[in-house]
N, C-alpha and C positions, 0 to 999 in steps of 0.2 A: 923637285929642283927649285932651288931659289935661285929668285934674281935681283940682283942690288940696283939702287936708284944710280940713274947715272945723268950727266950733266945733258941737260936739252936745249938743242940749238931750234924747237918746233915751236909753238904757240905756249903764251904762259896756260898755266892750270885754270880751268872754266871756274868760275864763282860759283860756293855751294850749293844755292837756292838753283840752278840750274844741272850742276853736273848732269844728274840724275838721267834728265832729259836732254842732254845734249849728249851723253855718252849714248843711249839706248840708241838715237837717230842715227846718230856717227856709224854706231857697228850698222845695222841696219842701211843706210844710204852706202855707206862701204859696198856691202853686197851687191846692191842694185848696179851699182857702179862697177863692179869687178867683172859681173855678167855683160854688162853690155860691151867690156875692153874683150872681154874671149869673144865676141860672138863679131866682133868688127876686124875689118884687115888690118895689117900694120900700118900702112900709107893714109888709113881714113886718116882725116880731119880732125873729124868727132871724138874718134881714139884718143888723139893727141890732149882734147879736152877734157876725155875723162879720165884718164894718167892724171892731169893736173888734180882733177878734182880729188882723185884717190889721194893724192901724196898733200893734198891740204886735210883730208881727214885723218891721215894718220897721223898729220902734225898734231891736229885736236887728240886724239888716244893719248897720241905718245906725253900726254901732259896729265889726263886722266887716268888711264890704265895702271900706272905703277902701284894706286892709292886704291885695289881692286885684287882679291888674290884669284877671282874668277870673273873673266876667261885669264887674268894678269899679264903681266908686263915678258913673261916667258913666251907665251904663247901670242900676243902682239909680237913681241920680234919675228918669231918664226911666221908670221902672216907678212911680215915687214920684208925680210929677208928672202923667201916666196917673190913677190911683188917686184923687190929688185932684179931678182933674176930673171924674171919676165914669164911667170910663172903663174902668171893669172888665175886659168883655170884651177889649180889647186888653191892658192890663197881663195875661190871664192866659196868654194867648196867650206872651206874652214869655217870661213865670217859664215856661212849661211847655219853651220853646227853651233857655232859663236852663238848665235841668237836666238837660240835654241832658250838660252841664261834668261831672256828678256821675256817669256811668255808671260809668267807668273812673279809677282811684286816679292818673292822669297825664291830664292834658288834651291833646288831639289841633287837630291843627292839619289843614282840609282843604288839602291839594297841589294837587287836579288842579281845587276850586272855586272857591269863594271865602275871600279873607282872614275866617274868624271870630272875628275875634280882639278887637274891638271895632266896633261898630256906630257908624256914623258917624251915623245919622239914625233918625227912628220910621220912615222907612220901609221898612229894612234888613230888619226884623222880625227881628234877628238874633241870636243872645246867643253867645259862647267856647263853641268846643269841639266840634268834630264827633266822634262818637266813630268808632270804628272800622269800625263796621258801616256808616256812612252817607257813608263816604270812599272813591272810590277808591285813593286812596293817602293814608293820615292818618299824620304825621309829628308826635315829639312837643313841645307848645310848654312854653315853660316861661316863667319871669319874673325881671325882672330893681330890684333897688333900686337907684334913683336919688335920694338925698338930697341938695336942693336947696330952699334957699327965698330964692331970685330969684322977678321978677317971672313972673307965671304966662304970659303971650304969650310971654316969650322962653324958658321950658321946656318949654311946650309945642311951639314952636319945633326948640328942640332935639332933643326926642325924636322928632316929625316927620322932620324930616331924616335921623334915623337908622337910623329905622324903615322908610324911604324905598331902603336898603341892602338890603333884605332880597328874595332873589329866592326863586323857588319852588325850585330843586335845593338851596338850602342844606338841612343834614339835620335843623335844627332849627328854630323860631320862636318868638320871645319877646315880650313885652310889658310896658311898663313899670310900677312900683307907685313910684307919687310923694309922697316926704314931706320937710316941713322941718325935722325935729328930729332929734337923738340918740334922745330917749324916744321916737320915731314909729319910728325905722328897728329900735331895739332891740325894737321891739312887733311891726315887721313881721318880723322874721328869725325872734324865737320864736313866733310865731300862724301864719306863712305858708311849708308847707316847700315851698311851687312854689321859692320865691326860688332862683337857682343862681347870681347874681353881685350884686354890691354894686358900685355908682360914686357915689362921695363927691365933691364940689367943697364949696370953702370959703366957700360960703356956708351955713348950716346956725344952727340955734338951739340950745339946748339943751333947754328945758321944750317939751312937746307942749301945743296948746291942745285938747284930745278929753281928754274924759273917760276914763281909765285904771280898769280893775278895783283894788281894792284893794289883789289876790295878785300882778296882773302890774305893778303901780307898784310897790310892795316888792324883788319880783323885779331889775326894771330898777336901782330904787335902789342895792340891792346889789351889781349887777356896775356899775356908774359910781363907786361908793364909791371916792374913791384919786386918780379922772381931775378930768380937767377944770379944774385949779388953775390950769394958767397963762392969762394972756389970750392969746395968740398963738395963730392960728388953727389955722397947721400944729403947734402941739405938740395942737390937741383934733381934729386928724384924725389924727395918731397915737395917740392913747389911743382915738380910734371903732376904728380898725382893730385895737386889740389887742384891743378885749373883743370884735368881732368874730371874731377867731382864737381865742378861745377858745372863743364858742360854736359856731361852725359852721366847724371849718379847711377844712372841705371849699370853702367859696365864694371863689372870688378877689377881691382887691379892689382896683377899680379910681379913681385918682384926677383926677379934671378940675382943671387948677390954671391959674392967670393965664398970660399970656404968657411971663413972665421964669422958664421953668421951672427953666433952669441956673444959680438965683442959689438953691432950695432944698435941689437934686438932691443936695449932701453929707446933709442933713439926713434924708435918705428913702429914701437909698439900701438896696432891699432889702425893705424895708417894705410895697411895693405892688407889686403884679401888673406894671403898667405903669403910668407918667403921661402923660395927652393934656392939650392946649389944645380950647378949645371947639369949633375948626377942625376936629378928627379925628375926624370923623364913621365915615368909611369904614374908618377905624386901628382906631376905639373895636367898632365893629360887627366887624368881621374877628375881633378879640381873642376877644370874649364868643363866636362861634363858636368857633374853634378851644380854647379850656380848655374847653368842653362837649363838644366833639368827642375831646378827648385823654382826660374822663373817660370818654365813651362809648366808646373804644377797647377793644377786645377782641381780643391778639393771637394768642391761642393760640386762641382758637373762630374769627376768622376764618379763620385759618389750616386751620382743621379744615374747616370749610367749603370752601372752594376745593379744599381735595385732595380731597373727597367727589365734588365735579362734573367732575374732569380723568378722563378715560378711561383706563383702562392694564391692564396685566398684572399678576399677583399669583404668583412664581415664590419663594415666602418662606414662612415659616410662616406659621398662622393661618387654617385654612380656610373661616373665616365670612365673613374678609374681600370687601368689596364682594358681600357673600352667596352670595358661590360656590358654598357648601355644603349650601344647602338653598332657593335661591328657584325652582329645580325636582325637589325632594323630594318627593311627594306623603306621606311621612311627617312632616317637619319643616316644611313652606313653613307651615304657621300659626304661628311664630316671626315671620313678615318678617309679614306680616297683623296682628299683635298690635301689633308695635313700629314697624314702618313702615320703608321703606327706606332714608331718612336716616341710620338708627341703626347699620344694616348696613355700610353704602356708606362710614360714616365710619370704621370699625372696621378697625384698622390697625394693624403693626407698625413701619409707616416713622420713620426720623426725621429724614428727610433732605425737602427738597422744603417748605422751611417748616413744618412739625411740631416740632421739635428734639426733645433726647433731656431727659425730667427728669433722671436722672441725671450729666447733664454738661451744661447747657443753655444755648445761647447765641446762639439767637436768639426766636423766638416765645415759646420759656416762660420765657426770661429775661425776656422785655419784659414779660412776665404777671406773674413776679412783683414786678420793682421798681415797677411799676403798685399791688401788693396793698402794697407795703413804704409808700409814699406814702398807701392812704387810712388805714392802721390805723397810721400815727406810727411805723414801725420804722426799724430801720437794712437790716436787708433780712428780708426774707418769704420763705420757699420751703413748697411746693404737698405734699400727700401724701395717695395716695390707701388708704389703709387704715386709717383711724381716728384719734381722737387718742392710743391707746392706743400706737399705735404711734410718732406723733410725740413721746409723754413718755420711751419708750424712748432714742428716738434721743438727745436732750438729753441724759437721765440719762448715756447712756453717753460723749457727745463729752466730758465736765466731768469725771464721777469715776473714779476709780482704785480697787482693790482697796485698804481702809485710811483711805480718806479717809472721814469722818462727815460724812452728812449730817441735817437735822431733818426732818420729818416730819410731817405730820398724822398721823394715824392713821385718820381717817377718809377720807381720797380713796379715790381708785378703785383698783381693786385692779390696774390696770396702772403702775402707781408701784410699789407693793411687789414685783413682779415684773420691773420692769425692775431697781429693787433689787437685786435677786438674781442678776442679769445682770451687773451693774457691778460685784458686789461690794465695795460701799461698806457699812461699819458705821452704820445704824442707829440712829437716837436717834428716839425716836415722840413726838410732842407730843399732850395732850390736851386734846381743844373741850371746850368746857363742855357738859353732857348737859341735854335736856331732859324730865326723867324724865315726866312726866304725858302727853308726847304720843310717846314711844317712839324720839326722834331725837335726835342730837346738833347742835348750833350750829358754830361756827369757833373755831379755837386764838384765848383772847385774845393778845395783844402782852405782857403780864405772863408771859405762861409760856413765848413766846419766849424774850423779854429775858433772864427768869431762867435759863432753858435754857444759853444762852448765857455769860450772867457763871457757872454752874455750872464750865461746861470750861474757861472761861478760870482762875477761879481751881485748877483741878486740870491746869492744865499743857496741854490737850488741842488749845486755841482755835486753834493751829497747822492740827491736821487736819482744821478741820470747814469744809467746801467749798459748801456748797450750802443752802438752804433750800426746801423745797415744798411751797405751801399749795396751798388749790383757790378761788379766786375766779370765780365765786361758789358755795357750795355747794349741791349738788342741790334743797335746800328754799330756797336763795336768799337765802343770808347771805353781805354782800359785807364783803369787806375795807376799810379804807384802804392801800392799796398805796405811797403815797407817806410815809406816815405808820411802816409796817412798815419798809423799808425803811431810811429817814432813821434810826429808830433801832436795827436792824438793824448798818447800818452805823458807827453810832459803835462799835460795840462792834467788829467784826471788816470792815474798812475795804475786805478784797477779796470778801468775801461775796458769792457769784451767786444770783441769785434764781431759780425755774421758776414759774411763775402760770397752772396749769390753769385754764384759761377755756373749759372746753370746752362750757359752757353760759352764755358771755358775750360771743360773736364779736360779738354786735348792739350792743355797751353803744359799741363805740368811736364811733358815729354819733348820738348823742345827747347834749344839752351837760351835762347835770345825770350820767347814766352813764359819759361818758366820763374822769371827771375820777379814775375810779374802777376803770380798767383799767390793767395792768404799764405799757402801751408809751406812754401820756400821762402817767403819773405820772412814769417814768424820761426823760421831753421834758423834763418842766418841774422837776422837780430837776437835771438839769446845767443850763438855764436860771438857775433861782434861786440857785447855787453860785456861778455866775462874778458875783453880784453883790456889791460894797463890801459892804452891810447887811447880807446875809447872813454875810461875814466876820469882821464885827464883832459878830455874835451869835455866831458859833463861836467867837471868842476869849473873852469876856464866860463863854459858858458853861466854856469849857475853864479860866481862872483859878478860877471855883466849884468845880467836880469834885473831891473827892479821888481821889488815887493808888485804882487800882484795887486790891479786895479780896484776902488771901492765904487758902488754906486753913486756918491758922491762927489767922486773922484777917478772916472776911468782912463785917464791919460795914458798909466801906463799900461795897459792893455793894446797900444796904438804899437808899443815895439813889440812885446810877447807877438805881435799877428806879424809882424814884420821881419821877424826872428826865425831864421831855421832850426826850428826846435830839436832837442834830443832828450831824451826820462834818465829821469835817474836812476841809473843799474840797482842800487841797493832797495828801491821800492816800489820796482816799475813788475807789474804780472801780467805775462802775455797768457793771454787766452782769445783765441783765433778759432770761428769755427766758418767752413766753407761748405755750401751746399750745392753739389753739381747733378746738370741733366745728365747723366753717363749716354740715354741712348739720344740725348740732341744729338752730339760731337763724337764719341768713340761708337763700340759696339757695344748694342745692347736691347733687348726687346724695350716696347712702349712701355716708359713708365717706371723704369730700370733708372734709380737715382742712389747717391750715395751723402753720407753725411762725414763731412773729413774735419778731426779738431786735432788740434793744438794748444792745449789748457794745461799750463803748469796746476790750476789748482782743479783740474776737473776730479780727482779722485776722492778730494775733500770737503769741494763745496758744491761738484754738481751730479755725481754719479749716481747716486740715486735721485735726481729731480731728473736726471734724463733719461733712465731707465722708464721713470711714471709716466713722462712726456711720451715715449717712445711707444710704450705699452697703449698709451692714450690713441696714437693713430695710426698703429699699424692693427693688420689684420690677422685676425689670429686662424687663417688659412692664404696664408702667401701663395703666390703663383709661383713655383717650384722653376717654371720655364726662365722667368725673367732673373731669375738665383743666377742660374746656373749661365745667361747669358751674361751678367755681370760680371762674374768668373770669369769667363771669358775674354770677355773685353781687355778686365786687366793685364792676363797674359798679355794679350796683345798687342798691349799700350808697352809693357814694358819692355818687349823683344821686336816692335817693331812702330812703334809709336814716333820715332825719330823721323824715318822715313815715311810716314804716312802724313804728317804734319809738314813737311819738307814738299812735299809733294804737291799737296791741297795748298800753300801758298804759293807754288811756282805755278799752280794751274790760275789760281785765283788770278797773279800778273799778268799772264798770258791773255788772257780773257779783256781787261782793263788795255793791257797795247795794244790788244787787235779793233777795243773801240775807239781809242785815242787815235791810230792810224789808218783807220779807215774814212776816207772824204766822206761819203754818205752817212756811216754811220756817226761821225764828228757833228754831222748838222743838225740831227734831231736826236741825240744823247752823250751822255759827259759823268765817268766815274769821278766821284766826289774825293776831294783827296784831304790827307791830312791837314792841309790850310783852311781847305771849306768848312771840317767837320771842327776842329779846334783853335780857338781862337791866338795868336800871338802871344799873348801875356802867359798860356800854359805850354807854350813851347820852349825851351832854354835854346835847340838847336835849330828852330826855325826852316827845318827842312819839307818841304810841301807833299814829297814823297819818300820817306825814309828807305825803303826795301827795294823801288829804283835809284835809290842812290847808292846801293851797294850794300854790302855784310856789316862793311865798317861804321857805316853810318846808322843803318839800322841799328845797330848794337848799342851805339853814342848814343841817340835818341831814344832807344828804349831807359838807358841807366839813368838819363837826365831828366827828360820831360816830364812834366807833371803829369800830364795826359797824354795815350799815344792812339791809334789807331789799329785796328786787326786787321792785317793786309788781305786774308782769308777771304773778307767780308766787302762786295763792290754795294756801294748807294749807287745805284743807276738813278742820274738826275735824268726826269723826262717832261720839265717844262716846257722844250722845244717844239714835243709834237701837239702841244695845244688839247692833252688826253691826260684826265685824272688818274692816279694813281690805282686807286680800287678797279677803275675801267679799262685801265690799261693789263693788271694784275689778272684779270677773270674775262674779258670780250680778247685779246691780244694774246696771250702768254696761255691761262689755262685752257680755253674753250678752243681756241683758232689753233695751237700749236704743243699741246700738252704738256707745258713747261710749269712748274709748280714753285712758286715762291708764296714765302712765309707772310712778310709783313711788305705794307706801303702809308707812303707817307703821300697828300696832297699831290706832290711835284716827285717822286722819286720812287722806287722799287727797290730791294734790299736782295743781291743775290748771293746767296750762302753758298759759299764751297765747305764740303766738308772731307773726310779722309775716305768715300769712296766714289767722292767724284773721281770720272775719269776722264780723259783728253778728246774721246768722243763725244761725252757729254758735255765739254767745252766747247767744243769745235761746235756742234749742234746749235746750242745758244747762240754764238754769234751766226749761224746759218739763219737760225730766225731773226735775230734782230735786225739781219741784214733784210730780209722780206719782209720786215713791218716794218721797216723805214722806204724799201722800196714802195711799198701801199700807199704811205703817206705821202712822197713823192708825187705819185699819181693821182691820192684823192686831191693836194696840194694847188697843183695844175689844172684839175679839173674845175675847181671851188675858187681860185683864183687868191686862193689867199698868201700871206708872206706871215707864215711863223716867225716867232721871236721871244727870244727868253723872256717866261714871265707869263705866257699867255692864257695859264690855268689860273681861270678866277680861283678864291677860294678863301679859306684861312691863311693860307700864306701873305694874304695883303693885311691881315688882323694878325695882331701879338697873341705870342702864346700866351693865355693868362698865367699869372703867377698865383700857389697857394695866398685866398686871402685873408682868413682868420678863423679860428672855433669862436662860435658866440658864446659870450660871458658865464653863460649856464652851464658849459661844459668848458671852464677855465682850469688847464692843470697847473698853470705855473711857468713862468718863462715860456709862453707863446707857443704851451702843448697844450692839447685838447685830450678830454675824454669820451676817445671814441666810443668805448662798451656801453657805457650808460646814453651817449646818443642813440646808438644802435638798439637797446632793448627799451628806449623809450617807445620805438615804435608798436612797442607789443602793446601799448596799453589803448584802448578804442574810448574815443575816438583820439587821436592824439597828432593826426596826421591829415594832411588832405592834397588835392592835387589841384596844380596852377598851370597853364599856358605859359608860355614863355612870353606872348604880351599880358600877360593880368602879373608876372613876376617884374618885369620890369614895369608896368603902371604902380606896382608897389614904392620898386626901388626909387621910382623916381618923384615920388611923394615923401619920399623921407622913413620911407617905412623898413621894418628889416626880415627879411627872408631870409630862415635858415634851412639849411640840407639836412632830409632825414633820412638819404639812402646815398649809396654807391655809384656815380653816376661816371663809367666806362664808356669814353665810344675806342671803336677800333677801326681804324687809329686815330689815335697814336695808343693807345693802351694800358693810359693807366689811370684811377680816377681823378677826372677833375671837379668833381664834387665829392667829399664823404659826409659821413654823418656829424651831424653838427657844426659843420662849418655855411659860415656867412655867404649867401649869394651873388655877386656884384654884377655889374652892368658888363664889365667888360667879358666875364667868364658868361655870360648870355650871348652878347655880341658873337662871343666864338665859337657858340654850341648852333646857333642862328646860319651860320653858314658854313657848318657842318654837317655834309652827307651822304657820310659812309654808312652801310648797311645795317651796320651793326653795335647798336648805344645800349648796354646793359644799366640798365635803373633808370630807363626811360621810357614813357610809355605815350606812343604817338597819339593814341586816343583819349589820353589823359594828361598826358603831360608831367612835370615832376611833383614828387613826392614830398611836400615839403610840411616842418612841424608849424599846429597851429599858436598863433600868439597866449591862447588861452595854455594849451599843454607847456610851452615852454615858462609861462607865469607860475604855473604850480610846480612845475620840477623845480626852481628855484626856491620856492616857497618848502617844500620838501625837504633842499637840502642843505 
């Protein structure tokens, strides 16, 4: 049965980033609530109170539910209508079946019982969703939009019919979520991440008659903003399905149109998944399986699977395989006990017999990756299983040449400067802006690109400089505009290749407001927006403004170029975009399970083979079969349910941030850091302190706008209050006292990662602790007599971050890059190095003498170096290392001191070269 949207006089619709979790509680407190009105007299009091409370949560459903085809808006009436009659004990009866939906984060479908997918009658007694435990065989359902507002008998009709296709071996089951508007289907896609397909027909409204939340009517407004000007129906089903495609590319979309289909089909071509007449019932159903089934495809894990269960000999290396080596070991057999025999059994060196080889791959793990190339927008995807440390190497190396300059963070991770070193590229370090009061740095703004940039060009260099690499998003969760960077990136140097560490951003491509703000959708929809008229006529408009670029003699006009909102010229501008993500930081994925995603117009001409040798250069040529096949997986994952796992892990992350903002104790001795803290005014256009507490609309505004935005995901727990360094707070407090595990700390602050399988327990818990170590502090407080006060962690927080201060002369590339290789392999030569105190380095400095760096000098944290090889020593970057102390300073040796070259070694390298 279908049931049409109908006008609500209850609560408007709950804002997306929460539905989720306020529809679950809703059905759930229902229940609790239903039980206690059966179990009390009519006369109580308390009855009288929870009737209230029941007829306030149904207000909340009746504004969610509709946008939901399980338990749906049929089966809320008939809960509704129960309740009126006074009929308690059955409606609670129902909700507690109702919740049955809510176990598990995918709703199940029973195979071997009954259809529960919608209850046809009260006598069903039946609500969506068996879960697993209570299935023989539960297979997963999922749901489908159909926007239509024809008469209600012949949609419901329709959907009958089609639903009527559906037998028990298909792998999947769906159900329909029925609305008549644009602002209904836009409401349902971003509130409802079951949805996995859209079918449009041209009957449709545009205004929803239901009450809309304020944040998600704003929302909606704003992505319609542009559409819908013409009358013609099929141009406003072409504008549904574009803003469609941009919020969820993941769901196909399908169109129902009149008979005379072949009098549109030029008009569409391409546009839609596929077009049926009303007639294609059994066409339209077939479809919606197989694109669920092609995303659920997994061909390298199944492939893994099937060779685990075929019997055979093992006359090859690798003596674990099929556990040969130890499942009658009376020393090792608790290895196969621990991990199970699956793990074993799958554990292979084959690559023949449907396996393929990563290294030359061409059938299963190819199909795996142009599978991965499709959900995350690339031109192709390939798989790596040793980090993404290792996947920046390979980039760095397929692109640069010894000579060529590339830019730089300074801050990334310290597998960039090290493959650096590898490639022997020169060198140019850009500096983020510092955040001195909480110990960390921010992202390079676009000003010191840009300038970076017209720098080498006006000194002759702009020829050799190859490549740029930032880190989006950075460790603490400052994201870029990537299409923004770029765009004026390339006006200035028109072949510029991008690298965009995302190794802690794999998830962002699967959510609409995140994804707009990753390498491989910004570089979709910049050659998009290139090939169009108005964009051309914006590049000429700007190009007649521009003066002649700036001379060394003459850099004035370089003052407007930096001041100019740049745009490249279409005719000569080549996008090549490559982005390197941790898959198993953020999605699913065993250790080390990383991918390498490009977008290179000219990767097949000018780098396919340099990436193939790069690629060959550091993978292994016995991959870990496990981490393949978890990659696989992942993807699926991302793309059939990636919307709401990301949806989720941000509404947990706010939750977490209100309950410390509103908690009086815990306000006194901590304070999540918000977007004002971490980004400065000048890279804000919308100046909002909290975009994602301000709602959908504005998050959305401030993501399109701002230069820099924040990852709501991601809390900085400031903890200069409790007068407790970070590292000590991180390992005495959180690890050891309470087994709470975080990643990184700063001086003054702690960084708590939500990821997509946190859960609400694991929320709820955190603040359980934190509430107990601030109750601690309380009492140590009292006892010690002291009065905290922001600020009261001595440290580097009272000393500037230092800035990159320069490669010494000897290792000049040109425009203020350094060569690092030749500092690095200077150290090979003996004696050529020697080691100084940090007072015998500054009695140098301060005699006028110059100390250079011959090693890597990392403390953690903050984590990245702030010495490398060949660069100048200075006072201030001593100062900082001086009251720095964290556990752990790689290329630093406490009994020795740093590494630094001797005046004699660097006179001859010079002499030399």
């Amino acid at each position: 049965m279908t049931t049409r949207l109908a006008k609500s006089n209850y609560q408007a619709i709950a804002t997306p980033e929460s539905a989720w979790r306020k529809r679950k509680d809703a059905w759930e407190h229902l229940g609790y609530v239903l039980s206690e009105i059966s179990s009390t007299p009519v006369d109580d009091a308390g009855r009288r109170e929870n009737e209230q409370e029941a007829g306030r949560l149904l207000g909340l459903l009746s504004s969610i539910e509709p946008y939901w085809a399980n338990p749906g808006l049929e089966f809320f009436n008939h809960v509704a209508a129960l309740m009126s009659d006074g009929h308690y004990e059955d409606a609670m009866r129902l909700v507690y079946q109702a919740n049955q939906t809510f176990r598990t984060q995918t709703q199940y479908f029973d195979a071997e019982g009954h259809d529960n997918a919608a209850p046809e009658s009260a006598e069903h007694g039946t609500a969506n969703g068996a879960s697993r435990q209570d299935s023989a065989r539960a297979v997963p359902q999922v749901e489908i939009l159909l926007v239509d507002n024809g008469p209600a008998e012949e949609i419901e009709r329709f959907t009958e019919e089609i639903l009527e296709q559906r037998q028990r071996t298909d792998p999947f089951h769906y159900n329909f979520v029925v609305v008549p508007s644009v602002e209904d289907a836009l409401a349902a896609i971003v509130i409802n991440p079951s949805i996995q397909s859209v079918v449009l027909s041209a009957r449709y409204s545009l205004e929803s008659s239901r009450r809309l939340s304020s944040t998600l009517q704003n929302f909606i407004a704003g992505r319609m903003n542009g559409y819908f000007t013409s009358r013609r129906q099929i141009q406003g089903l072409l504008d549904l399905e574009q803003i469609l495609e941009k919020l969820r590319p993941e769901l196909p979309v399908y169109l129902i149109a009149g008979v005379a289909l072949e009098s549109i089909a030029h008009e569409i071509t391409g546009r839609f998944r596929r077009i049926f007449s009303r007639n294609d019932r059994m066409d339209l159903h077939l479809s919606i399986l197989a694109e669920i089934t092609d995303r659920y495809d997994t061909p390298f894990f199944a492939a893994l699977q099937k060779y685990a269960k075929r019997p055979g000999g093992v006359f090859h290396a690798l003596p674990i395989s099929r556990a040969a080596s130890v499942k009658n070991s009376p020393w090792a057999r608790d290895l196969v006990d621990f991990y199970g025999k699956n793990l074993l059994l799958a554990e292979t060196s084959a690559t023949s017999g449907g396996l393929d080889s990563l290294l030359d791959p061409q059938s299963s793990i190819k199909k795996a990756h142009e599978l991965a190339a499709r959900a995350f927008q690339s031109h192709r995807t390939y798989f790596v299983t040793n980090g993404t440390s290792t996947a920046n190497k390979i980039v760095h190396q397929s692109i640069l040449a010894p000579g060529d300059i590339v830019l730089v963070d300074r801050n990334c991770h310290k597998s960039h400067h090290y493959s650096l070193v590898l490639a022997g590229a020169n060198v140019s370090y850009l500096e983020a802006y510092p955040l001195n009061e909480h110990s960390m740095y921010g992202a390079v703004p676009l000003e010191e690109i840009k300038g970076r940039l017209l720098q080498l060009r006006r000194e002759g260099l702009l020829h050799k400089v190859k490549m740029l690499t930032l880190t989006n998003c950075t460790f603490d969760g400052i994201i870029y505009d990537p299409r923004r960077v770029m765009e004026e990136c390339l006006a200035i140097k028109p072949d510029l290749v991008f690298l965009w560490d995302e190794a802690w951003f794999a998830f962002a491509g699967f959510h609409p407001i995140y994804r707009q703000r990753t390498g491989m959708t910004a570089a979709a929809r910049m050659e998009k927006r290139m090939e169009t008229d108005e964009y051309r006529e914006r590049y000429a408009a700007q190009a007649a403004a521009l003066p002649e670029p700036g001379t060394s003699s003459d850099p004035s006009n370089d003052e407007l170029w930096l001041r100019t909102r740049l745009i490249p010229d279409p005719e000569t501008v080549r996008l090549r975009v490559y982005s390197t993500q941790s898959t198993h930081k953020t999605l699913t994925s065993l250790r080390q399970g990383s991918m390498i995603h490009i977008y290179d117009q000219d990767f097949a001409a000018r780098n396919l083979n340099t990436f193939r040798e790069a690629y060959m250069t550091y993978t292994s040529t016995s991959p870990n079969y496990q981490i393949l096949a978890s990659l696989d997986i992942g993807r699926r994952q991302a793309e059939l349910e990636g919307y709401a796992l990301v949806q989720r892990q941000v509404d947990l992350a706010q939750s977490i941030a209100r309950a410390v903002s509103r908690n009086k104790l815990l306000n006194k001795y901590f304070r999540i850091l918000n977007t004002a803290d971490l980004i400065p005014e000048e890279y804000r256009a919308t100046r909002t302190a909290n975009p994602v507490r301000d709602g959908l609309a504005v998050w959305d505004e401030s993501w399109q706008q701002d230069e820099l935005v924040v990852d709501p995901s991601r809390l900085t727990l400031d903890i200069s209050r409790t007068g407790v360094d970070g590292d000590t707070f991180k390992h005495t407090y959180l690890m050891d006292g309470h087994s709470i595990q975080v990643n990184k700390t700063s001086r003054s602050s702690v960084l708590l990662m939500t990821n997509i399988g946190t859960t609400r327990s694991a929320a709820a818990h955190l603040i359980e602790v934190l509430v107990k170590i601030a109750e601690s502090l309380e009492r140590q407080s009292r006892i010690d007599g002291r009065v905290l006060a922001m600020g009261t962690v001595e440290g580097p927080g009272k000393i500037p971050l230092p800035d990159f201060s320069s490669f010494a002369p000897e290792f000049d590339g040109g425009g203020g890059s350094g060569n690092m290789r030749a500092a690095y392999y200077l150290t090979y030569k003996d004696p050529a190095t020697e080691f100084l105190s940090s007072a015998q380095i500054k009695e140098r400095i301060g005699a006028g003498q110059r100390v250079v760096s011959a090693v890597f000098v990392t403390p953690y944290p903050p984590g990245f170096p702030v010495l490398v090889p060949g660069q100048v020593v200075t006072m201030d970057i001593m100062r900082y290392m001086d009251v720095l102390d964290t556990r752990e300073i790689h290329g630093y040796h406490p009994d020795l001191g740093y590494q630094v070259f001797t005046n004699r070694a660097l006179r001859e390298f010079a002499e030399d070269s």
